[in-house]
TIZA-67761 format. One record per residue (C-alpha): residue number from 1; x, y, z; residue in three letters. Coordinates in nm, 4 decimals. Layout:
<atoms>
<atom><resi>NUM</resi><east>X</east><north>Y</north><up>Z</up><resn>ala</resn></atom>
...
</atoms>
This chain:
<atoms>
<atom><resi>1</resi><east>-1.7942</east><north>-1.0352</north><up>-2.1100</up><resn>unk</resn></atom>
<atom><resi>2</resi><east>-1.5583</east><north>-0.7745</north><up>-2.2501</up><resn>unk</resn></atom>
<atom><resi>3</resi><east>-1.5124</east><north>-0.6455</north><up>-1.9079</up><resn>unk</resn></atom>
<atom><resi>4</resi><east>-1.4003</east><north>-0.9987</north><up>-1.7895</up><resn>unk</resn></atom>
<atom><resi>5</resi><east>-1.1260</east><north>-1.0549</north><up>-2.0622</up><resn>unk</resn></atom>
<atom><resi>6</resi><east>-0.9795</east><north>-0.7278</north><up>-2.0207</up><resn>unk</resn></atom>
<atom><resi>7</resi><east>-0.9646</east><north>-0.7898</north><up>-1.6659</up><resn>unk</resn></atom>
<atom><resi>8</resi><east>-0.8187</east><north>-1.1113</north><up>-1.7594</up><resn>unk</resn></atom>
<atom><resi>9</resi><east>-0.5452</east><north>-0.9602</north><up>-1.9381</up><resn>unk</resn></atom>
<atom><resi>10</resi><east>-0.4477</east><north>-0.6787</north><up>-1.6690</up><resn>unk</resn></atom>
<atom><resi>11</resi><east>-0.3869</east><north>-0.9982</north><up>-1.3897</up><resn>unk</resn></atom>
<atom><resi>12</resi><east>-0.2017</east><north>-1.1764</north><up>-1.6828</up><resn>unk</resn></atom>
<atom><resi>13</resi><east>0.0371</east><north>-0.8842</north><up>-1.7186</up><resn>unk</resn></atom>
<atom><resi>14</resi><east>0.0922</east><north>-0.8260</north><up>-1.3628</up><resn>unk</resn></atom>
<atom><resi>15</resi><east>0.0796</east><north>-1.1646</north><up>-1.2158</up><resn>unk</resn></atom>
<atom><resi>16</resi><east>0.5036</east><north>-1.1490</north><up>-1.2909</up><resn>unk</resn></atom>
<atom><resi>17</resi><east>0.5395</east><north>-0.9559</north><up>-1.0054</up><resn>unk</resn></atom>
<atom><resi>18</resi><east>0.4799</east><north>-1.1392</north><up>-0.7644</up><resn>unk</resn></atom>
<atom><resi>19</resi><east>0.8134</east><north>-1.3173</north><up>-0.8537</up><resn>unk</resn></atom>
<atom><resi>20</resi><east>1.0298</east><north>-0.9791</north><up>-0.9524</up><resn>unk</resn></atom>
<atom><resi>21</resi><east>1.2448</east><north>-0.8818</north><up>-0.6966</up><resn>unk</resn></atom>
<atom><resi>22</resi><east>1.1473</east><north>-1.1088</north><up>-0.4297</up><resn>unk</resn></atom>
<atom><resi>23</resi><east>1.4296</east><north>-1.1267</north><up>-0.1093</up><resn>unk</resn></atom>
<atom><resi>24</resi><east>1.4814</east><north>-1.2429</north><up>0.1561</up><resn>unk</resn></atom>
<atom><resi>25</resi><east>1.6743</east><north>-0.9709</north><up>0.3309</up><resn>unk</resn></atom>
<atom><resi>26</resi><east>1.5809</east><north>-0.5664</north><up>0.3606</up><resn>unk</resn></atom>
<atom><resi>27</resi><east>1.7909</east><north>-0.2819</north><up>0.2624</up><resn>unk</resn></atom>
<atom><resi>28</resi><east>1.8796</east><north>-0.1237</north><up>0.6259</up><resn>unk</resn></atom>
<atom><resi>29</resi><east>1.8236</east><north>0.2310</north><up>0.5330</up><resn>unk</resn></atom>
<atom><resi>30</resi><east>1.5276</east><north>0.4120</north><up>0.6225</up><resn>unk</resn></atom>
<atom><resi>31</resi><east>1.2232</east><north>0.3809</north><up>0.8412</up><resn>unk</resn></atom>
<atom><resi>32</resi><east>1.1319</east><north>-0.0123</north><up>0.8037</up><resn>unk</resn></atom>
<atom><resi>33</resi><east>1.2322</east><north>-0.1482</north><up>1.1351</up><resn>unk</resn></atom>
<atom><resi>34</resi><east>1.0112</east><north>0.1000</north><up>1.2675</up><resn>unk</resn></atom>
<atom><resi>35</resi><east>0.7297</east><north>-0.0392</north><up>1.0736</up><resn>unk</resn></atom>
<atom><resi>36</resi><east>0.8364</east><north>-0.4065</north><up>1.1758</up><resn>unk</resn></atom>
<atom><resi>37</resi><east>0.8926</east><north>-0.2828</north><up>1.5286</up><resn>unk</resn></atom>
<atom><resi>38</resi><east>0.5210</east><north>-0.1355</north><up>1.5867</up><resn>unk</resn></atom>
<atom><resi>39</resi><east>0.3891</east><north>-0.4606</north><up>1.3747</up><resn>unk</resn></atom>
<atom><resi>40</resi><east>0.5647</east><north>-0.6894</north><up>1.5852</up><resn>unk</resn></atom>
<atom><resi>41</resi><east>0.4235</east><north>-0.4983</north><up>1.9023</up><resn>unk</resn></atom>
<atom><resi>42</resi><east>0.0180</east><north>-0.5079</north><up>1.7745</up><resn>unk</resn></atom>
<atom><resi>43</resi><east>0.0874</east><north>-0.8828</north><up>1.7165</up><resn>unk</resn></atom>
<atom><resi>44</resi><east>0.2105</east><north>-0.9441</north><up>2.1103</up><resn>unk</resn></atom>
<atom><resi>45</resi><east>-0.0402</east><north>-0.7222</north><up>2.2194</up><resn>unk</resn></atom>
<atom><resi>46</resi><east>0.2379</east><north>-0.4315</north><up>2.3452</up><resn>unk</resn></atom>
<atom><resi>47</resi><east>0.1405</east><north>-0.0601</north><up>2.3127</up><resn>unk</resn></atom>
<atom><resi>48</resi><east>0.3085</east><north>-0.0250</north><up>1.9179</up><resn>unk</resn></atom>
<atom><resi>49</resi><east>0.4441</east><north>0.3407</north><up>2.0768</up><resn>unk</resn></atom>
<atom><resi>50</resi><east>0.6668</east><north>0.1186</north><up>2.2699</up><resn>unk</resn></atom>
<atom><resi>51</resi><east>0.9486</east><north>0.0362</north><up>2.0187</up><resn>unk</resn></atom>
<atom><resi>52</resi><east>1.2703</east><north>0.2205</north><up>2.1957</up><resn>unk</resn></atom>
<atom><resi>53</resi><east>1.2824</east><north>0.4714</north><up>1.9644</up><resn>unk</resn></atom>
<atom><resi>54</resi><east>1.4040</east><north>0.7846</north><up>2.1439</up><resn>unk</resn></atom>
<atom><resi>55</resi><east>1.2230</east><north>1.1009</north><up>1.9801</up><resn>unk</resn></atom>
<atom><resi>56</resi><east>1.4226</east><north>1.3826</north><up>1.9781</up><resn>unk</resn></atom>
<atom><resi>57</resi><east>1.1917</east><north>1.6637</north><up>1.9080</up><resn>unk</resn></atom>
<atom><resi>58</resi><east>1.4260</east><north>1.8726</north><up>1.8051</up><resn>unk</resn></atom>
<atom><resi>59</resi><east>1.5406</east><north>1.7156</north><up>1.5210</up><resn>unk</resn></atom>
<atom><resi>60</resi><east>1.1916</east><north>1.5827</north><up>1.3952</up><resn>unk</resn></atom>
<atom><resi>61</resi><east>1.3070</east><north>1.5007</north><up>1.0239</up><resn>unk</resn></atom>
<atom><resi>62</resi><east>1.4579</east><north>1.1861</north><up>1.1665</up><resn>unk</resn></atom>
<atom><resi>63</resi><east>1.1405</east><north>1.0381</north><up>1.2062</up><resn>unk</resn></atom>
<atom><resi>64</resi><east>0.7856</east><north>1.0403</north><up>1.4159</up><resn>unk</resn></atom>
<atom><resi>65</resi><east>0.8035</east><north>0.8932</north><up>1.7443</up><resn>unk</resn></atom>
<atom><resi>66</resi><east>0.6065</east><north>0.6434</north><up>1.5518</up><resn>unk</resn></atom>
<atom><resi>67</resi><east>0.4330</east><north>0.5670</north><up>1.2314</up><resn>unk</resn></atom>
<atom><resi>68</resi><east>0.0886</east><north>0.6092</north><up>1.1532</up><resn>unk</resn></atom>
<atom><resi>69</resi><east>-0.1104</east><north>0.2667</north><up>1.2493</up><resn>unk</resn></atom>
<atom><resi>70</resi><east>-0.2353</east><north>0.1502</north><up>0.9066</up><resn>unk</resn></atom>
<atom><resi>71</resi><east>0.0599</east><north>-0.0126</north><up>0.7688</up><resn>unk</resn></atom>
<atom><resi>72</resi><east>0.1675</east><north>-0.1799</north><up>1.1322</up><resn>unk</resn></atom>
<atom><resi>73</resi><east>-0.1804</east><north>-0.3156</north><up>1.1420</up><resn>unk</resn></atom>
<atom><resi>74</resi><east>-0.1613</east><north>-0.4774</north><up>0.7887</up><resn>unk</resn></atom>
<atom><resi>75</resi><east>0.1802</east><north>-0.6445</north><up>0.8471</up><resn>unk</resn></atom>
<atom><resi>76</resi><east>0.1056</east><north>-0.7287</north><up>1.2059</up><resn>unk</resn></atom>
<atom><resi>77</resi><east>-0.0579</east><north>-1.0557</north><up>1.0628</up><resn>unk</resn></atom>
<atom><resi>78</resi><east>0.2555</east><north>-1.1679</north><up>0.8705</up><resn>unk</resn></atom>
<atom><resi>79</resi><east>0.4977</east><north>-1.0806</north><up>1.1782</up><resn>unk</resn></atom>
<atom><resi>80</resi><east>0.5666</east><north>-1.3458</north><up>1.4340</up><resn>unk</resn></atom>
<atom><resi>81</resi><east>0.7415</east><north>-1.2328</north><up>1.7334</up><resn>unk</resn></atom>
<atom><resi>82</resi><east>1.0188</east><north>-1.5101</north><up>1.7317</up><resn>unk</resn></atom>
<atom><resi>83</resi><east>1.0836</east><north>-1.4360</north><up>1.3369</up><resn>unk</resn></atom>
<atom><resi>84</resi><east>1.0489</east><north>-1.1532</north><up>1.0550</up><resn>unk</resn></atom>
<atom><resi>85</resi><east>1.0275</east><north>-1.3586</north><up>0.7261</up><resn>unk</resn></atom>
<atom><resi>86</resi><east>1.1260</east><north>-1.0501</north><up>0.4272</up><resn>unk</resn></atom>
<atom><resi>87</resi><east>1.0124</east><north>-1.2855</north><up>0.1472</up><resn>unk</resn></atom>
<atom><resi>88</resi><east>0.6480</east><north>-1.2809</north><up>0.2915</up><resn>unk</resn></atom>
<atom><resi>89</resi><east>0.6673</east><north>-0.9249</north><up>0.3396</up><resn>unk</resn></atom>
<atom><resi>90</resi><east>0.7562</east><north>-0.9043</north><up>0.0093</up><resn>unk</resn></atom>
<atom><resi>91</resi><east>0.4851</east><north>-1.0738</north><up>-0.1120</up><resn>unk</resn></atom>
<atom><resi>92</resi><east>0.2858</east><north>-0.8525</north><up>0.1123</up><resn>unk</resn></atom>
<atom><resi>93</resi><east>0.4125</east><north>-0.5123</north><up>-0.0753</up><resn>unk</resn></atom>
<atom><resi>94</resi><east>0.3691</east><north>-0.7099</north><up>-0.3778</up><resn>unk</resn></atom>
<atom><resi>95</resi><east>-0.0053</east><north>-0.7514</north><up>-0.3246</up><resn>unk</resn></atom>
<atom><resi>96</resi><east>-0.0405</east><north>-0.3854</north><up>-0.2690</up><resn>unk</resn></atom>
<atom><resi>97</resi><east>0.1225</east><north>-0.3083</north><up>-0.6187</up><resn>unk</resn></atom>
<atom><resi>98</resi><east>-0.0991</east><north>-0.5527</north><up>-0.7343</up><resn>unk</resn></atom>
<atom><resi>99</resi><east>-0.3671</east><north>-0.4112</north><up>-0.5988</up><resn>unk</resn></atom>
<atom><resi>100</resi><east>-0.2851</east><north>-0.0446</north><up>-0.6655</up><resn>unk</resn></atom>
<atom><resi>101</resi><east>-0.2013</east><north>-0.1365</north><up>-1.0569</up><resn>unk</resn></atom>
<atom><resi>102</resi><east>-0.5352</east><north>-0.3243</north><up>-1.0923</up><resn>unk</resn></atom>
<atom><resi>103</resi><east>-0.7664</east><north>-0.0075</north><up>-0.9061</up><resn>unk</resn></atom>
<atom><resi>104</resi><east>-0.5510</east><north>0.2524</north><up>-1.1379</up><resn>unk</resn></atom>
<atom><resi>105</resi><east>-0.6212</east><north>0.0782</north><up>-1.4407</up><resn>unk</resn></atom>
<atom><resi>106</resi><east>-1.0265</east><north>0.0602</north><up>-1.3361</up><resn>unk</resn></atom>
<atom><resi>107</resi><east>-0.9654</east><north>0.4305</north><up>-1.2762</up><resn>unk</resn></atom>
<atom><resi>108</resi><east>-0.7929</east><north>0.5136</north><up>-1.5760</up><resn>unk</resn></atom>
<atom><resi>109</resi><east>-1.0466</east><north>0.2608</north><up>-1.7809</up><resn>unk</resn></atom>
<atom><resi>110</resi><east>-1.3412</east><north>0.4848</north><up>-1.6784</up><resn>unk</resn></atom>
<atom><resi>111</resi><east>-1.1641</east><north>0.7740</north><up>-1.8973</up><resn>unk</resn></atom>
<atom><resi>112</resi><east>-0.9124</east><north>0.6064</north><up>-2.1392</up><resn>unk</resn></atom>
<atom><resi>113</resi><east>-0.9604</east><north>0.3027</north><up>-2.4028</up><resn>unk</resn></atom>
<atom><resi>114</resi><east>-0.8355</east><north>-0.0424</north><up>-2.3160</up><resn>unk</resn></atom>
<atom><resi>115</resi><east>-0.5308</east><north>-0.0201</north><up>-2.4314</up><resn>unk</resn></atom>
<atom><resi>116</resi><east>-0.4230</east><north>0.3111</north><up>-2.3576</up><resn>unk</resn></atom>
<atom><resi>117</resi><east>-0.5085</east><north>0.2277</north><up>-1.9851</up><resn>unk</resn></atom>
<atom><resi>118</resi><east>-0.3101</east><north>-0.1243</north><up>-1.9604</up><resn>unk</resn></atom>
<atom><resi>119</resi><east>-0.0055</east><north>0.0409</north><up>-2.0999</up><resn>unk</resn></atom>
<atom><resi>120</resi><east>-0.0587</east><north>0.3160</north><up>-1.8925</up><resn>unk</resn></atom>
<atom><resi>121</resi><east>-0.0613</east><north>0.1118</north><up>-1.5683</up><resn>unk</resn></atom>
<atom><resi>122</resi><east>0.1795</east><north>-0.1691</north><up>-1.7072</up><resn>unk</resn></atom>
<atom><resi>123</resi><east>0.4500</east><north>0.1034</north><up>-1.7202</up><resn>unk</resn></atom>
<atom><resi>124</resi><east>0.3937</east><north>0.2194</north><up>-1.4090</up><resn>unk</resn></atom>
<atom><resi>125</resi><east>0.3983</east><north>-0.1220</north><up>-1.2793</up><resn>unk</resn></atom>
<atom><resi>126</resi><east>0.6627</east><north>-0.2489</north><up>-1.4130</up><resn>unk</resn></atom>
<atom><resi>127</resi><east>0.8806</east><north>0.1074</north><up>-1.3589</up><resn>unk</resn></atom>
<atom><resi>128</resi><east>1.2212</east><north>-0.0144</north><up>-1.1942</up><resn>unk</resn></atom>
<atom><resi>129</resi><east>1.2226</east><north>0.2239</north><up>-0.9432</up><resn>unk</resn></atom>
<atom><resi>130</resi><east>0.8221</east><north>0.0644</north><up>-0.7813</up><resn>unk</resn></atom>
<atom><resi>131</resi><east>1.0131</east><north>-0.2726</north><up>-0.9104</up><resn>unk</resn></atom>
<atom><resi>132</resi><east>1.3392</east><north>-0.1621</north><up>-0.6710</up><resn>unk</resn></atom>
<atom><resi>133</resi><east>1.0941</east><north>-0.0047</north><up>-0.3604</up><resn>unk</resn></atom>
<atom><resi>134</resi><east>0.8084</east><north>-0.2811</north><up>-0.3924</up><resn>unk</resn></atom>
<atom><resi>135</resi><east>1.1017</east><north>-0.5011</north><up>-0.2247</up><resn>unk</resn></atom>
<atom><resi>136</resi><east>1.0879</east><north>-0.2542</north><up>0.0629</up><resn>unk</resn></atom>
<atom><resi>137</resi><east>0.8733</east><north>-0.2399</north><up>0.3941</up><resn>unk</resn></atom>
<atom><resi>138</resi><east>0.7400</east><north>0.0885</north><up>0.3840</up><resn>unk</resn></atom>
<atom><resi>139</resi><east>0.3881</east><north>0.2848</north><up>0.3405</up><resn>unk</resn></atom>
<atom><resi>140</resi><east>0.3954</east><north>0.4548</north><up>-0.0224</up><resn>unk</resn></atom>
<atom><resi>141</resi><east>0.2794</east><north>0.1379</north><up>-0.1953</up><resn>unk</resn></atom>
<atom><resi>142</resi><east>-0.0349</east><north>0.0310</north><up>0.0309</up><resn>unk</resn></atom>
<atom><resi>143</resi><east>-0.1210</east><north>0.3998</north><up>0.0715</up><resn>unk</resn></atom>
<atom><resi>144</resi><east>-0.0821</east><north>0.4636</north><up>-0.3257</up><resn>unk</resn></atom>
<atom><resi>145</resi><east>-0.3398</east><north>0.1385</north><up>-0.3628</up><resn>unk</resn></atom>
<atom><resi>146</resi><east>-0.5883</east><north>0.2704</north><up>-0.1374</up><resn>unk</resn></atom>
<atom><resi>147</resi><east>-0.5415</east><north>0.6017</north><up>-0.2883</up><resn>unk</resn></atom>
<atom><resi>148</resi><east>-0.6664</east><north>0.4702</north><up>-0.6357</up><resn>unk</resn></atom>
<atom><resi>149</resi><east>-0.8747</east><north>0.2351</north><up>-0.4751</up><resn>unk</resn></atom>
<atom><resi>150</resi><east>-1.0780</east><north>0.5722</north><up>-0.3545</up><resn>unk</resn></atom>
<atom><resi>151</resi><east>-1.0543</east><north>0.7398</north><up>-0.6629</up><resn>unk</resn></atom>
<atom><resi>152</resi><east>-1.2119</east><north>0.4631</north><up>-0.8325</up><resn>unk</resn></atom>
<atom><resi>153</resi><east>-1.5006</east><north>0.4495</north><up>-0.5769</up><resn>unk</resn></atom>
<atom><resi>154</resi><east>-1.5534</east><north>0.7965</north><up>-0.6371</up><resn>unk</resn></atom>
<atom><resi>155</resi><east>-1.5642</east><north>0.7807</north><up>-0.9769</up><resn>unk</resn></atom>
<atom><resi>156</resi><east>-1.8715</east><north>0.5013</north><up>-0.9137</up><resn>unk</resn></atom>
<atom><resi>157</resi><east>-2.2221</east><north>0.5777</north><up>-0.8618</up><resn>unk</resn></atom>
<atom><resi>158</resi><east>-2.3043</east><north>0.7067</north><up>-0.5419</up><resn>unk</resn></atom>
<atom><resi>159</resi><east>-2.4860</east><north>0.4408</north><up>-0.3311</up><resn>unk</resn></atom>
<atom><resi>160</resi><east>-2.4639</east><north>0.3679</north><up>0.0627</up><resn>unk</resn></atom>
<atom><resi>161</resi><east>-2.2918</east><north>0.0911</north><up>0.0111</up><resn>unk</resn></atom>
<atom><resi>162</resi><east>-1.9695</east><north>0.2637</north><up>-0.1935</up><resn>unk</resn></atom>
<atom><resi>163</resi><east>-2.0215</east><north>0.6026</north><up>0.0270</up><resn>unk</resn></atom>
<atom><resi>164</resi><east>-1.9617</east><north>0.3470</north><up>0.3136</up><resn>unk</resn></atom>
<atom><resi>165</resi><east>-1.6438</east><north>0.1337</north><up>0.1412</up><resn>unk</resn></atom>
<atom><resi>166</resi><east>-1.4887</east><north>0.4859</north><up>0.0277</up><resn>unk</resn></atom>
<atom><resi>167</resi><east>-1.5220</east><north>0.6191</north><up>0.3795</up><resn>unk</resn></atom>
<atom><resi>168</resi><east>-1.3348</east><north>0.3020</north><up>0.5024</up><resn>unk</resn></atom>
<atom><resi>169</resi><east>-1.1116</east><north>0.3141</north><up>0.2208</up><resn>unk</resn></atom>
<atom><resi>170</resi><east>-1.0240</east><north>0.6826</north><up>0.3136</up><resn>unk</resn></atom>
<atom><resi>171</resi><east>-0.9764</east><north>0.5935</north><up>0.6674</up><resn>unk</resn></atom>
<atom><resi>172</resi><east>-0.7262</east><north>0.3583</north><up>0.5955</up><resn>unk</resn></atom>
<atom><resi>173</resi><east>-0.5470</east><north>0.6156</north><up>0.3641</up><resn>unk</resn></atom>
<atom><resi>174</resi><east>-0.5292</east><north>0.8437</north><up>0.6424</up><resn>unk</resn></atom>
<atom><resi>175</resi><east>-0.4242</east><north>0.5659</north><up>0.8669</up><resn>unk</resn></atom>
<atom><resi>176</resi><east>-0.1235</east><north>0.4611</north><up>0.6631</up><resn>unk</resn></atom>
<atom><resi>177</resi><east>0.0120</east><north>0.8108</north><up>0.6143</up><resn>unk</resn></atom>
<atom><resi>178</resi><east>-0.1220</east><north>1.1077</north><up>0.7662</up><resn>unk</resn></atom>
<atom><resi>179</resi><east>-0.0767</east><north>1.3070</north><up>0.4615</up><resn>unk</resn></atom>
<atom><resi>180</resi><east>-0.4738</east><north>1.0774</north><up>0.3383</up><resn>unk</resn></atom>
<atom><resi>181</resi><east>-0.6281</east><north>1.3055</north><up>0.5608</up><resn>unk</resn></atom>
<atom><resi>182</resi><east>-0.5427</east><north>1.5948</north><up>0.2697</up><resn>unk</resn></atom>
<atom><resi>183</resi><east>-0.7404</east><north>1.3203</north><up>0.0584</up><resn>unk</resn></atom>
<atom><resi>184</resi><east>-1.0383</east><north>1.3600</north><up>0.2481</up><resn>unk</resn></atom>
<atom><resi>185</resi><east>-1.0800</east><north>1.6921</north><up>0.3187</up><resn>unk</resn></atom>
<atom><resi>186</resi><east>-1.0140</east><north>1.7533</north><up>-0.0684</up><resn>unk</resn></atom>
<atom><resi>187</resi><east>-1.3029</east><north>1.5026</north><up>-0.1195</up><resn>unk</resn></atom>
<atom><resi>188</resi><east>-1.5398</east><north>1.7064</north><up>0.1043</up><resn>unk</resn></atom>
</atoms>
């Protein structure tokens, strides 16, 4: 029971932002349209390499000649190819604060009272720089919510069944940003 009203009161505290900092247009800096670009491609069933991008390998801090898969995959069910809604893909980065706030607060509640993990994760949250980027289409926010989401499965007891969900959960880390695969070696 305790566990249910403290769960209770995380949602309650972060259910807000899901209306913080909702738009409906993108800041045109930085490596989104890439993102949207490889998305839209999955979605109409085109090669996601094939977004015009020209690579120019010697000036490789521009950018890959394209993103890791994991976060095209995830917003390649909110894409149509006739429109790119940015209030739904809000809501989709939203989710993954969400979702990254609730599985740092389970991992911070296995070594930290109640309250010193909802603060903890409430300011972190609710930080107006994640407030400012959770607005934007790109990878740190779904690959920081896996990332807790496979500390806190580590920090469980070691059955199949959470061996098998952390080594999905570290796939998709790796599959979002290439830098997960640090994760998992770590891990081994």
């Amino acid at each position: 029971m305790r566990k249910i009203i403290e769960h209770t009161i995380l949602l309650l505290f972060l259910i807000p932002l899901f209306f913080i900092n909702i738009k409906s247009s993108h800041d045109w800096g930085d490596d989104f349209a890439q993102y949207i670009h490889q998305a839209k491609n999955i979605s109409e069933g085109i090669s996601q390499n094939e977004t015009g991008y020209i690579y120019n390998p010697d000036i490789a801090v521009l950018g890959p000649q394209a993103y890791p898969i994991g976060l095209p995959m995830i917003l390649a069910s909110f894409i149509e190819s006739d429109h790119i809604d940015f209030v739904v893909l809000n809501y989709v980065m939203t989710f993954f604060l969400v979702m990254a706030s609730v599985f740092a607060f389970l991992f911070f509640r296995n070594n930290f009272s109640f309250l010193t993990s909802l603060f903890t994760t409430i300011i972190i949250a609710y930080n107006p720089y994640f407030l400012n980027f959770k607005s934007e289409i790109n990878s740190d926010i779904p690959f920081t919510a896996f990332l807790f989401f496979s500390l806190f499965l580590i920090s469980r007891q070691k059955t199949i069944y959470n061996i098998i969900i952390l080594g999905t959960a570290m796939a998709f880390l790796a599959h979002i940003r290439s830098i997960g695969l640090l994760f998992f070696l770590v891990y081994i």
